[in-house]
N, CA, C and O atoms as a GROMACS GRO file, in nm:
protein
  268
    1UNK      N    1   6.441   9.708  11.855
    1UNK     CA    2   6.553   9.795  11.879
    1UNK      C    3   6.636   9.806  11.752
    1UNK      O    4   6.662   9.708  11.681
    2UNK      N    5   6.672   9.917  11.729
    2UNK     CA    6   6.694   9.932  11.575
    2UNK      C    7   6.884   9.924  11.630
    2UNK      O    8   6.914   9.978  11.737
    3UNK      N    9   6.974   9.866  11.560
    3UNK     CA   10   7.121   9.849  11.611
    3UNK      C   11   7.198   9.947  11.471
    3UNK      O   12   7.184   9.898  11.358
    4UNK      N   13   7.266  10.064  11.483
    4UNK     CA   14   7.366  10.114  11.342
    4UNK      C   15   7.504  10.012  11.335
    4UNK      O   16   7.590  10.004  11.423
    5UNK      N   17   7.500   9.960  11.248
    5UNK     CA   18   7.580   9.891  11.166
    5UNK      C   19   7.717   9.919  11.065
    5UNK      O   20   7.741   9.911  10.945
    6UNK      N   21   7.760   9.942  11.139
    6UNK     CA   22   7.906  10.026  11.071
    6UNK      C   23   7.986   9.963  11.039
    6UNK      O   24   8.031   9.885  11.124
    7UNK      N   25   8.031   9.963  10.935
    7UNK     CA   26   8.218   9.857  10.865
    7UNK      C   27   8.305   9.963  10.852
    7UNK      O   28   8.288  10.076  10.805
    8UNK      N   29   8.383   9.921  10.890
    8UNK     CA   30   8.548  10.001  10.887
    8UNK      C   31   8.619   9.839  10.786
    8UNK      O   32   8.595   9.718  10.783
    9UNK      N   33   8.705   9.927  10.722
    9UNK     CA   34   8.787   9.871  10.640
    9UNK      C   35   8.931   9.785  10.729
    9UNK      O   36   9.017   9.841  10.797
   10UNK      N   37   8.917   9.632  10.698
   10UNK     CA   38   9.003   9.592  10.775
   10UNK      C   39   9.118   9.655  10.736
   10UNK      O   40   9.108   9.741  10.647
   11UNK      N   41   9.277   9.620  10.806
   11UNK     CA   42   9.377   9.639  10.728
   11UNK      C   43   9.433   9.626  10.638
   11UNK      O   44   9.528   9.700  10.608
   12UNK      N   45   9.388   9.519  10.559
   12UNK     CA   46   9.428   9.441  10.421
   12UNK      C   47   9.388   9.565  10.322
   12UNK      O   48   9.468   9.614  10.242
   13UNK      N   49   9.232   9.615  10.340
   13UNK     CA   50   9.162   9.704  10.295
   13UNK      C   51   9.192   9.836  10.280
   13UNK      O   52   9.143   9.908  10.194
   14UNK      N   53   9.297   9.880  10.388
   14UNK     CA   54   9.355   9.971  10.379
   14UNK      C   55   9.474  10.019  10.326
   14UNK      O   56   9.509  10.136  10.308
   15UNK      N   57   9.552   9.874  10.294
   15UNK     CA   58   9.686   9.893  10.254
   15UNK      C   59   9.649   9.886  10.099
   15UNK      O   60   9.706   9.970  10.031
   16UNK      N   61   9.571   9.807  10.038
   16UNK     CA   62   9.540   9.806   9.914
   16UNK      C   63   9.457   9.961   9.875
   16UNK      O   64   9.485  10.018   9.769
   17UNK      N   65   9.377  10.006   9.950
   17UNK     CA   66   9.376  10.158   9.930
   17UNK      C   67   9.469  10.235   9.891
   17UNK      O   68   9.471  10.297   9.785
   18UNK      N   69   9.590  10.234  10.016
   18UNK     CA   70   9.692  10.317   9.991
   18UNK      C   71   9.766  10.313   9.880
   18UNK      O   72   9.796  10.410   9.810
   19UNK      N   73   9.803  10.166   9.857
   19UNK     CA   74   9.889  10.109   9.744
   19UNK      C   75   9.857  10.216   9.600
   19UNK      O   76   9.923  10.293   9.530
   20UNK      N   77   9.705  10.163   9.607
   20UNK     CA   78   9.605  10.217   9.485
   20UNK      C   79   9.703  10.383   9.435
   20UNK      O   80   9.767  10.427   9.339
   21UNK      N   81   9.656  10.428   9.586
   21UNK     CA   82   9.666  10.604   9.596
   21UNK      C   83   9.806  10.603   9.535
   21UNK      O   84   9.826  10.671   9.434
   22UNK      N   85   9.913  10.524   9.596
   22UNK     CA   86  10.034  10.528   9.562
   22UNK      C   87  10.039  10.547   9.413
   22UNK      O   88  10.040  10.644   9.337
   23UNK      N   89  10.040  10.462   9.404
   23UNK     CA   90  10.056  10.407   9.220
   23UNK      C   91  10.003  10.548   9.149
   23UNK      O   92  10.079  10.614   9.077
   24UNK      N   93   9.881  10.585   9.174
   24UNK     CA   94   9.817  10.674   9.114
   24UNK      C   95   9.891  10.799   9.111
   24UNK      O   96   9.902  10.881   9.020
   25UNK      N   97   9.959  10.794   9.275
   25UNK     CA   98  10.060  10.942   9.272
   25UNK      C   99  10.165  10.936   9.164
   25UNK      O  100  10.181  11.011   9.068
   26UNK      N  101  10.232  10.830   9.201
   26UNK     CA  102  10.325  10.828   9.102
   26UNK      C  103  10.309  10.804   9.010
   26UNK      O  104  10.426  10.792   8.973
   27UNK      N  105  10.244  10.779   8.916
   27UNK     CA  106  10.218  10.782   8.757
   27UNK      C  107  10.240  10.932   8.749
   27UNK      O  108  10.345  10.979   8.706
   28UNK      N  109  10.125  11.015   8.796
   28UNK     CA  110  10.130  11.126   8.753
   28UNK      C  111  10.238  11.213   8.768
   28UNK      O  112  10.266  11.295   8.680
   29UNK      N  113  10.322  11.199   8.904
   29UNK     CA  114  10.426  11.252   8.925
   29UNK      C  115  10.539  11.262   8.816
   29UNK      O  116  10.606  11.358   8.780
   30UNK      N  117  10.538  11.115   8.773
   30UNK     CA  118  10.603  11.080   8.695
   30UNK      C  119  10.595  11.075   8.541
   30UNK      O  120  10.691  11.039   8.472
   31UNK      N  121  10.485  11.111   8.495
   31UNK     CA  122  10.431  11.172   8.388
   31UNK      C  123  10.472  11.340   8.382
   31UNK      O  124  10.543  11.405   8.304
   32UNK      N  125  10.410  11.367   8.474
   32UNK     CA  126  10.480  11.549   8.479
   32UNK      C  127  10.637  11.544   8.468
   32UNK      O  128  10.694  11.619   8.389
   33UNK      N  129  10.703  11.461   8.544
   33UNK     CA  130  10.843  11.498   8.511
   33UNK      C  131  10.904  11.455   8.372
   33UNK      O  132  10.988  11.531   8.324
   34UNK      N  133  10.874  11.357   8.312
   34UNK     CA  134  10.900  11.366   8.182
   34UNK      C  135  10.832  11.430   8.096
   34UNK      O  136  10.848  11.409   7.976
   35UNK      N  137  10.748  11.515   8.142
   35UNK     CA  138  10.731  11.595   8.005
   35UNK      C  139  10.797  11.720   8.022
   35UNK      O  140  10.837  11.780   7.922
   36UNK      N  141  10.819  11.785   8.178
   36UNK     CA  142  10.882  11.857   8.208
   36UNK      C  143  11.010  11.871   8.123
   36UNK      O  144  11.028  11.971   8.054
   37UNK      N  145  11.126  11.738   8.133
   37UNK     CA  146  11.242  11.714   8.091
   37UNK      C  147  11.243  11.725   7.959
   37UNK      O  148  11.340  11.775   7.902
   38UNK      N  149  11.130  11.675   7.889
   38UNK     CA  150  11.117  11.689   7.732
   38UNK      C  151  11.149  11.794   7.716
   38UNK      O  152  11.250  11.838   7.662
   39UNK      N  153  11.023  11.867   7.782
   39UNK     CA  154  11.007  12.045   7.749
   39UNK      C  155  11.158  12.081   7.701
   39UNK      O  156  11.197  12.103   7.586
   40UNK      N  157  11.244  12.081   7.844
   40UNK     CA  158  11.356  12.142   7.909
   40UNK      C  159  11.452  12.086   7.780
   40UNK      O  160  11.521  12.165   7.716
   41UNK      N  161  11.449  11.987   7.760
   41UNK     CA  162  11.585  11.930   7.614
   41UNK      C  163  11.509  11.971   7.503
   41UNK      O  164  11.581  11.977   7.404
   42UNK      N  165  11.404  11.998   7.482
   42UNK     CA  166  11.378  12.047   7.341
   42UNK      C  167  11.429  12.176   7.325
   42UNK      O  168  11.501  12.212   7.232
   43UNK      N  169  11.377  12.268   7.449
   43UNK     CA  170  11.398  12.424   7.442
   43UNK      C  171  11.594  12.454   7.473
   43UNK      O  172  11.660  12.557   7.477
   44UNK      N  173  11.624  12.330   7.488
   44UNK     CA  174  11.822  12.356   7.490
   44UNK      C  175  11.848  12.348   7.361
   44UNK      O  176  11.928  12.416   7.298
   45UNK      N  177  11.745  12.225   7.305
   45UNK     CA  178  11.858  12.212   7.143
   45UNK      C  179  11.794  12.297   7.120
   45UNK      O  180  11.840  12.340   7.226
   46UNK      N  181  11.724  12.377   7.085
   46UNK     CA  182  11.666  12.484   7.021
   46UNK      C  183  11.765  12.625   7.031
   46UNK      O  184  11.780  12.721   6.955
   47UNK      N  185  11.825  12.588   7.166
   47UNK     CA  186  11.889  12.738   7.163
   47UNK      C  187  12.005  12.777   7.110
   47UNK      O  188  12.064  12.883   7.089
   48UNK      N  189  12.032  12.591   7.086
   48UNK     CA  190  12.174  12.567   7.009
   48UNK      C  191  12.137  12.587   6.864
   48UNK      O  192  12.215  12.514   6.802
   49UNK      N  193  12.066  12.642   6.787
   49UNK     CA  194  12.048  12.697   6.675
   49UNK      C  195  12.015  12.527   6.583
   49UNK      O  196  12.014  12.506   6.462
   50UNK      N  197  11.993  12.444   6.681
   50UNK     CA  198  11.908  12.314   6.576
   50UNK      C  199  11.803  12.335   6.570
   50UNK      O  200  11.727  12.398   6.643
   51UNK      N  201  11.784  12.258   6.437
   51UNK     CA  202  11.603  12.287   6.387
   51UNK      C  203  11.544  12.184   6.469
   51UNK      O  204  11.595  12.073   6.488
   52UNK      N  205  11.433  12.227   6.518
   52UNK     CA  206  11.343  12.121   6.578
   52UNK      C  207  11.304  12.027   6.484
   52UNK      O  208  11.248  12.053   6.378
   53UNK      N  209  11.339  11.897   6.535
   53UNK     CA  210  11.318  11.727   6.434
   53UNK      C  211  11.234  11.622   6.554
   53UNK      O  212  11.251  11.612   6.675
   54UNK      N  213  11.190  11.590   6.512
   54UNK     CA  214  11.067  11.473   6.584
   54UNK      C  215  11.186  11.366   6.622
   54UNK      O  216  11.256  11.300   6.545
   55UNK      N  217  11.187  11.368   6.733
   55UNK     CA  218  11.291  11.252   6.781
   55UNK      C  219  11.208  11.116   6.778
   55UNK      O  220  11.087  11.104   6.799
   56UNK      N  221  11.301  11.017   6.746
   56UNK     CA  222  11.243  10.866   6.729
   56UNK      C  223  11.337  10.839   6.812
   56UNK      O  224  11.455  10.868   6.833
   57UNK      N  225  11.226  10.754   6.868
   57UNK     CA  226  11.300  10.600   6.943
   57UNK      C  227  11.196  10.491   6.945
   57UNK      O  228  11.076  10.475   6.920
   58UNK      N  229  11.316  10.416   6.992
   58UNK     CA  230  11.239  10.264   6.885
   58UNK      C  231  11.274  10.153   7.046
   58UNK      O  232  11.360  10.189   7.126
   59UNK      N  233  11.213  10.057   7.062
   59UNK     CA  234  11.203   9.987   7.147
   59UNK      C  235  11.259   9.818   7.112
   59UNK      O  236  11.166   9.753   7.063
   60UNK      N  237  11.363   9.752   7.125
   60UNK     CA  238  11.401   9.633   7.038
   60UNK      C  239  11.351   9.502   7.176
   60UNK      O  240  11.358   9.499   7.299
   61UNK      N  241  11.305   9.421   7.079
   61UNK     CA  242  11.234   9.328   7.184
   61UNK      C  243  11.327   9.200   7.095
   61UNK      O  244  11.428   9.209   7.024
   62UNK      N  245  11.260   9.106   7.128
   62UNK     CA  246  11.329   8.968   7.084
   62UNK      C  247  11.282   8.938   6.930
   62UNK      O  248  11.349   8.890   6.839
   63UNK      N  249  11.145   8.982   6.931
   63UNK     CA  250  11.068   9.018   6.816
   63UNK      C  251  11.097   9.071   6.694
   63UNK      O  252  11.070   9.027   6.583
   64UNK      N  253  11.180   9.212   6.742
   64UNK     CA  254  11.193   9.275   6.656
   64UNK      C  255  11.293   9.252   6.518
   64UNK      O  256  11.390   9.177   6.518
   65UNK      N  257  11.254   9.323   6.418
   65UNK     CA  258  11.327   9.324   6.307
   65UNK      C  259  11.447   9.413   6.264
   65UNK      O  260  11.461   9.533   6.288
   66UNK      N  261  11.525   9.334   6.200
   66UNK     CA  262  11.661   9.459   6.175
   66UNK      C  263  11.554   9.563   6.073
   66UNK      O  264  11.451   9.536   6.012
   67UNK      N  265  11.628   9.681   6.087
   67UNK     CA  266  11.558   9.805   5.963
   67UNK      C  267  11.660   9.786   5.838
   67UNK      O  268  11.646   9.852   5.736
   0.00000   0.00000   0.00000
């Protein structure tokens, strides 16, 4: 007698799925909106008659050195 053998994903299995999905949404979500915002403040100073300049920013850790 041949028996089909089926697994379903316990719950543990499922929440770590979702989690996954989560994370994944929001990166991207959240990737699109800052570049969105970039876009949006570059094309303001621009209209304010500044020259477009490569904005720096700098990240200070415990590490870091004075300039």
């Amino acid at each position: 007698m041949n028996k089909n053998i089926t697994e379903y994903p316990n719950l543990k299995q499922i929440e770590q799925m979702v989690w996954r999905q989560l994370q994944e949404t929001f990166s991207t979500v959240t990737k699109k909106l800052s570049e969105d915002m970039d876009q949006q403040i570059a094309e303001e100073h621009d209209k304010k008659g500044n020259s477009t300049k490569v904005w720096r920013t700098s990240v200070w850790t415990s590490e870091s050195t004075a300039w």
